[in-house]
N, CA and C of each residue as an Amber inpcrd file, in Angstrom:
protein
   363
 -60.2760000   2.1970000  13.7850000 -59.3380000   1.3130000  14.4480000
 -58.1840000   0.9560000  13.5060000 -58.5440000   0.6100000  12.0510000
 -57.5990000   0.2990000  11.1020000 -56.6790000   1.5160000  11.0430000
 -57.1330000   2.9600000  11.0710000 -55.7320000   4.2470000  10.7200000
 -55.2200000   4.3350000  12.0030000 -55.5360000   3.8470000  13.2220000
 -54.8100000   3.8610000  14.2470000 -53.9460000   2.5300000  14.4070000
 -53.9190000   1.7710000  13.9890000 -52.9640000   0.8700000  13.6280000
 -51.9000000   1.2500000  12.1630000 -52.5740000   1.6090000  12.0450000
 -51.0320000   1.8880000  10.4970000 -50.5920000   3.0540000  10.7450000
 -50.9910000   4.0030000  11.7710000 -50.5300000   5.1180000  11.9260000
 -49.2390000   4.5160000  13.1620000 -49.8840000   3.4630000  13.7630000
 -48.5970000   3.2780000  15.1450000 -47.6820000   2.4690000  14.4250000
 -48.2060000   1.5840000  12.8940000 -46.9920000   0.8110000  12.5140000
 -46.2610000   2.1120000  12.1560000 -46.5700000   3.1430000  11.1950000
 -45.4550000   3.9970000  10.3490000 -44.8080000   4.7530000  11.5640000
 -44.9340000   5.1400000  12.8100000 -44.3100000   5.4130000  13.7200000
 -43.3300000   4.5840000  14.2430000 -43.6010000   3.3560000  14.3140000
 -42.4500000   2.2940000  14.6370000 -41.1360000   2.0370000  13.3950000
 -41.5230000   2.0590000  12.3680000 -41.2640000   1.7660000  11.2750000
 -40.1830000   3.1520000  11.6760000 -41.0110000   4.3220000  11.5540000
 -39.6860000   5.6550000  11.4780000 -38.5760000   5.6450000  12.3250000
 -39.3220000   5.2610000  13.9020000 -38.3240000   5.2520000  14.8340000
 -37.0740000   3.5990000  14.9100000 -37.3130000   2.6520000  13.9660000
 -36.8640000   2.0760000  14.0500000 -35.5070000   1.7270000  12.6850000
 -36.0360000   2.5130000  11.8960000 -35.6650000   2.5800000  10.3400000
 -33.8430000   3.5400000  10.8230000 -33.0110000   3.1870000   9.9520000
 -31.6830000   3.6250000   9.9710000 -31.7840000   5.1400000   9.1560000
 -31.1720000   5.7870000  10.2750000 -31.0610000   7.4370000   9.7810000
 -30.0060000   8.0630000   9.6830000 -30.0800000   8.6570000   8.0410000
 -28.4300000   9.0460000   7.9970000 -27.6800000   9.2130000   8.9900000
 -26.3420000   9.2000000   8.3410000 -25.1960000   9.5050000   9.4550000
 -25.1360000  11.1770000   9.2370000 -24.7170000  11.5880000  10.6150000
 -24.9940000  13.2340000  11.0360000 -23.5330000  13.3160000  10.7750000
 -23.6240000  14.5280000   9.6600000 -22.4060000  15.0940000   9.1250000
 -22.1910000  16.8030000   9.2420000 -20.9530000  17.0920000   9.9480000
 -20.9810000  18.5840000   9.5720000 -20.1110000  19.1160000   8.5570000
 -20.5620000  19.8090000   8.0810000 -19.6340000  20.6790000   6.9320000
 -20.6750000  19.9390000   5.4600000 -19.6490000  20.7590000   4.2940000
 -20.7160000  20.2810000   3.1030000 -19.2550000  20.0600000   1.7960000
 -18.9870000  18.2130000   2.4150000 -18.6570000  17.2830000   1.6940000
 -19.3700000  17.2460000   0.5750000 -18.3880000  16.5830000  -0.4820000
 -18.7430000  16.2360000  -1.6950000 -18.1630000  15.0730000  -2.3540000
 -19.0060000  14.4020000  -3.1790000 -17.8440000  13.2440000  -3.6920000
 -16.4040000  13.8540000  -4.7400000 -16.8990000  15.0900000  -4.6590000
 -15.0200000  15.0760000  -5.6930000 -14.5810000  15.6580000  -4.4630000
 -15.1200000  16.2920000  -3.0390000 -13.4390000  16.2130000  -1.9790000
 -13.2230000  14.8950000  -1.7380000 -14.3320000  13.8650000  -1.2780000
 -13.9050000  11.9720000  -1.2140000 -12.4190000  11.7770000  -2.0100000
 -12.8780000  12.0950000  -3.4490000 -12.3430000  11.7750000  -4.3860000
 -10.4970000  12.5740000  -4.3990000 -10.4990000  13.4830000  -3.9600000
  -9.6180000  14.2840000  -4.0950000  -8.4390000  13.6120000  -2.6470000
  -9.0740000  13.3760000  -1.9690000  -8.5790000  13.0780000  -0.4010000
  -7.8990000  11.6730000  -0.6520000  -9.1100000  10.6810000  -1.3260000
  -8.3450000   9.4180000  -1.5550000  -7.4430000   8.9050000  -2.4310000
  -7.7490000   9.8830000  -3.4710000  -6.7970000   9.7450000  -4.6860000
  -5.1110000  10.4080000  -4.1780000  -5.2470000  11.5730000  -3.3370000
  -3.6110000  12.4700000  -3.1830000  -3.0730000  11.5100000  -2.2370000
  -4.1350000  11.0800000  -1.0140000  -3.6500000  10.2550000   0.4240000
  -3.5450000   8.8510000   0.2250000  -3.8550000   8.1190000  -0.7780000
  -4.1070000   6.8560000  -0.7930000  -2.4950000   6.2580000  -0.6930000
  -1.6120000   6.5000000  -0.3490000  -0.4780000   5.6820000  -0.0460000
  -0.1500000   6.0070000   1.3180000  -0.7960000   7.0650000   2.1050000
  -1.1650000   6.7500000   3.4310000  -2.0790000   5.9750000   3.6250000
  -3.5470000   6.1620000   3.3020000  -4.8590000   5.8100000   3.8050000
  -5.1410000   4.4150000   3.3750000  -4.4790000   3.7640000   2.6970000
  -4.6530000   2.4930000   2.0860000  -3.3040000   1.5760000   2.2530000
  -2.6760000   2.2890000   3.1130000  -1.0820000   1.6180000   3.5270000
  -1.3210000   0.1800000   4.6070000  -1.3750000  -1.1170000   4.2150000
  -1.2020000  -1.8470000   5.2660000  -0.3100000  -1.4790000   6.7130000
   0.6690000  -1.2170000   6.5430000   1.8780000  -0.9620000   7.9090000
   1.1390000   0.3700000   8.2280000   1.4590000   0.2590000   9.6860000
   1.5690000   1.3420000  10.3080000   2.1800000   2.2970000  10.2010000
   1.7830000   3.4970000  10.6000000   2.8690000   4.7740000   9.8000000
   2.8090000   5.4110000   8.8860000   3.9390000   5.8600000   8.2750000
   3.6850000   6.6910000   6.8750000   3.1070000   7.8420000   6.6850000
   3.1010000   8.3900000   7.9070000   1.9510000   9.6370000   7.8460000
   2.5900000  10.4380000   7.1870000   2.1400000  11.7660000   6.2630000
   2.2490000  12.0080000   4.7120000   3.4490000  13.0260000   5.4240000
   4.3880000  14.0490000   5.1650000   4.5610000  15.2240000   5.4460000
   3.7970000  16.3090000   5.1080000   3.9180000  17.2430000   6.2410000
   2.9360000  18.6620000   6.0610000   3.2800000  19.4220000   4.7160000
   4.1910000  19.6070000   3.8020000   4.1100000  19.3220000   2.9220000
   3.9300000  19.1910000   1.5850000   3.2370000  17.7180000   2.1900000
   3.4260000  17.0080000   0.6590000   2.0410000  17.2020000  -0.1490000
   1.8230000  17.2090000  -1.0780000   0.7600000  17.0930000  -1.9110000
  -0.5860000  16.9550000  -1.1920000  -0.6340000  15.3090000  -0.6400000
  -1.7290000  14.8350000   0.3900000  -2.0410000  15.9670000   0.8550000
  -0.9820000  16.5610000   2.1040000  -1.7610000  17.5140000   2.9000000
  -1.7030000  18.6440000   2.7110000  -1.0140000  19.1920000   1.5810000
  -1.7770000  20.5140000   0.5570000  -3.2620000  19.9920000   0.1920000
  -3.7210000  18.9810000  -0.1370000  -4.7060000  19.0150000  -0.6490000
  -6.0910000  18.6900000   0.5350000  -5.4640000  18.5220000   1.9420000
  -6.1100000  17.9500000   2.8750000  -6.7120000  19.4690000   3.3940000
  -5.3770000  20.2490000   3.3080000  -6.1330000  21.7280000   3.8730000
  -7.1770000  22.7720000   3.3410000  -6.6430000  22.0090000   1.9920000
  -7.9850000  22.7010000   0.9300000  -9.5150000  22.4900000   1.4080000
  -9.5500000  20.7030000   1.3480000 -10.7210000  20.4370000   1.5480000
 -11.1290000  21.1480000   3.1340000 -10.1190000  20.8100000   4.6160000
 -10.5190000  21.4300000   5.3170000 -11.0520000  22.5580000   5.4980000
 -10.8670000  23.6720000   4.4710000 -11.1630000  24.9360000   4.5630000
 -12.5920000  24.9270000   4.3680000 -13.3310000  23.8290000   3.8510000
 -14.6290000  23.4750000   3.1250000 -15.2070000  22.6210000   4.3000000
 -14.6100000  22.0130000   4.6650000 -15.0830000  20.4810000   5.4140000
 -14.2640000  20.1540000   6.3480000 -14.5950000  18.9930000   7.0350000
 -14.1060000  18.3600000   8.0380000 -13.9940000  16.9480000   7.6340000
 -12.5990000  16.2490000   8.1680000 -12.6270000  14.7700000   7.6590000
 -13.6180000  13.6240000   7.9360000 -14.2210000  14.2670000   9.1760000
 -15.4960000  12.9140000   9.3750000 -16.4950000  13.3620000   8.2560000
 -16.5630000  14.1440000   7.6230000 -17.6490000  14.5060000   6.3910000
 -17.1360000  13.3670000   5.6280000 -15.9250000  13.5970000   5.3690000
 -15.3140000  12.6240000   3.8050000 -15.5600000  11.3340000   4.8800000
 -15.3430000  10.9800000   5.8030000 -15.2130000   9.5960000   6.1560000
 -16.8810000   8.9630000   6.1850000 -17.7060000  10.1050000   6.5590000
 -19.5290000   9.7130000   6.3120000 -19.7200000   9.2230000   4.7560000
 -19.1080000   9.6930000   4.0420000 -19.3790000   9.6010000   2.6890000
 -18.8970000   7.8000000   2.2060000 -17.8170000   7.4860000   3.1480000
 -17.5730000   6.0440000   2.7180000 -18.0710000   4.9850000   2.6850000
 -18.3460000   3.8990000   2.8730000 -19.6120000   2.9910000   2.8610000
 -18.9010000   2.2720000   4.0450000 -19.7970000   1.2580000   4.7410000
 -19.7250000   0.7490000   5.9630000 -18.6220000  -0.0980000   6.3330000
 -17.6360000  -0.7330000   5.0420000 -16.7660000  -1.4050000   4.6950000
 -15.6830000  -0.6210000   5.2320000 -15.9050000   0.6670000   4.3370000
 -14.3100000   1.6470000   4.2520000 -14.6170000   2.1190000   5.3110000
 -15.3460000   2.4960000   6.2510000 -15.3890000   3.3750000   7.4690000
 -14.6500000   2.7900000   8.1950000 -14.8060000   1.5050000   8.3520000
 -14.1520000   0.5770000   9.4020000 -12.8900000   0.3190000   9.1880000
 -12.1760000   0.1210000   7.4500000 -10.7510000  -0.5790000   7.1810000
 -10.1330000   0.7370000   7.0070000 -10.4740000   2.4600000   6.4840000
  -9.9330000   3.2820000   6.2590000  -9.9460000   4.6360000   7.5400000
 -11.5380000   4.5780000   8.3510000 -12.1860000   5.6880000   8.7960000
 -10.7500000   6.7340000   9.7630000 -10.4680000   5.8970000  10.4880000
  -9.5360000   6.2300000  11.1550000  -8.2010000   6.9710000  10.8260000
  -7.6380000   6.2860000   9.4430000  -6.7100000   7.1580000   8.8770000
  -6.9020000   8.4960000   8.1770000  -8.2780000   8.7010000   7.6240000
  -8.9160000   9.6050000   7.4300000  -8.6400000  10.9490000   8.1660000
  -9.0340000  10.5480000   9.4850000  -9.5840000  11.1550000  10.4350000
  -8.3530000  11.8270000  10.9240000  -7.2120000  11.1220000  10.7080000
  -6.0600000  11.3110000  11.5380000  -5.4540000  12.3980000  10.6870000
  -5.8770000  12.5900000   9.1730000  -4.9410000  13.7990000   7.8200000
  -4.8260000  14.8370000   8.5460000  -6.1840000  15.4070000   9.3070000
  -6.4850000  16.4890000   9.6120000  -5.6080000  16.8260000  10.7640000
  -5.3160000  15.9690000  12.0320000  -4.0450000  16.2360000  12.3700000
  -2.8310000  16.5440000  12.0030000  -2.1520000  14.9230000  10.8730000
  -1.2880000  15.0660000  10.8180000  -0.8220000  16.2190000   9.3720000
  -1.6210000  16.5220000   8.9150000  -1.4930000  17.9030000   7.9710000
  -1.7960000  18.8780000   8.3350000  -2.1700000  19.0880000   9.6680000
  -2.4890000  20.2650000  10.2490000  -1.1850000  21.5090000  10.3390000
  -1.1120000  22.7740000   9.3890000  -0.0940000  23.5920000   9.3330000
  -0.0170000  24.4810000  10.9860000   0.8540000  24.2920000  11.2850000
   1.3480000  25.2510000  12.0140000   2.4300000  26.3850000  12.2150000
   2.3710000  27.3940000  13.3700000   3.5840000  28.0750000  12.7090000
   4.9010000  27.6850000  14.1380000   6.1740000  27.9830000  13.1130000
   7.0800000  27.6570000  14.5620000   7.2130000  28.6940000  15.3020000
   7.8170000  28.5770000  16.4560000   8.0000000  29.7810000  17.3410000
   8.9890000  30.5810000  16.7140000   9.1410000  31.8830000  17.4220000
   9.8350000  32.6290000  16.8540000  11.2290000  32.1500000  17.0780000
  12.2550000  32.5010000  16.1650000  13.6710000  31.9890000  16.6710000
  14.4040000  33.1360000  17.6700000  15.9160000  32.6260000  17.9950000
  15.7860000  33.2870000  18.9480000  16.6280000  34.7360000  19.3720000
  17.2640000  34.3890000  17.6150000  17.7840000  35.5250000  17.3950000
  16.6510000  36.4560000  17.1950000  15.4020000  36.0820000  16.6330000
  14.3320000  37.3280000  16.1300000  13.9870000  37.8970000  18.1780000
  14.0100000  36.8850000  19.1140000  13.5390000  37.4510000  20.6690000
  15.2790000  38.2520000  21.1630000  15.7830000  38.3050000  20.4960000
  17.2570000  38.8970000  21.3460000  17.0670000  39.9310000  20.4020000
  16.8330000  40.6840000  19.0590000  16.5810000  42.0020000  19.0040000
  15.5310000  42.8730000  19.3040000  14.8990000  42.4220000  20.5580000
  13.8420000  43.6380000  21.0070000  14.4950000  44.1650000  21.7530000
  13.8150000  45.9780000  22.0000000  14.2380000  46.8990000  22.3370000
  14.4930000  46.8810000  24.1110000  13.6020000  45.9600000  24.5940000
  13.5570000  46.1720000  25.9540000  14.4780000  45.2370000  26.2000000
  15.2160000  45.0570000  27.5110000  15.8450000  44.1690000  27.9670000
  14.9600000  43.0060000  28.4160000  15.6960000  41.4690000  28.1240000
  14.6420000  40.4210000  28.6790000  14.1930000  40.2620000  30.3600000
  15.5280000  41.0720000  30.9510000  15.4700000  40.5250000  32.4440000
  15.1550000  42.2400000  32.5960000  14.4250000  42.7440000  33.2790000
  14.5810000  44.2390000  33.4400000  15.6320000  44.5100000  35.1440000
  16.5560000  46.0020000  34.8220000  17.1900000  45.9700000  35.5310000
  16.5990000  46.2570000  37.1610000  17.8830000  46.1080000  38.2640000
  17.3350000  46.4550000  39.0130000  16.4760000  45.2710000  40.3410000
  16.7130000  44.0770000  39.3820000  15.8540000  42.5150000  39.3560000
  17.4320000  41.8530000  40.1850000
């Protein structure tokens, strides 16, 4: 009767006990470190705004880590304090450093060989 009672407490105990936060990718404290140290005059900016240019340092160094990770990794890594006063700006690098390419211009679409409108139209 006694191991069937300590067997249903350590079951309660597991299911009730706090379980890491579910992270994908494989964060590290020197990308933390790398992210908060280049971004920290975004990510620690009282005012609104400021988002870094694509760029600048920050998000050279944001795409690095992305290539490794994802920003909710670095934002799991923060403690319950910074998730809440920073998590969000975090979260947002990966947007706003997100490289893209521009469209083509439009002199490069006016030297193809075919006509744009075909004749006959």
């Amino acid at each position: 009767m006694m191991l069937r009672k300590v067997a249903v407490l350590l079951l309660v105990l597991a299911i009730i006990s706090p379980h890491p936060p579910k992270v994908s990718g494989n964060c590290t404290l020197e990308h933390k470190r790398v992210i908060t140290v280049f971004c920290s005059s975004y990510i620690y900016s009282p005012k609104p705004g400021g988002a870094p240019e694509t760029w600048s340092r920050c998000c050279r160094k944001v795409r690095e880590v992305m290539a490794v990770t994802n920003m909710e990794c670095i934002v799991q890594l923060l403690s319950p304090k910074d998730q809440k006063l920073y998590g969000k700006r975090i979260r947002d690098l990966e947007l706003v450093c997100a490289a893209y390419s521009p469209p083509p211009s439009h002199r490069v679409m006016a030297q193809r060989d075919e006509p744009v409108i075909p004749d006959g139209v």
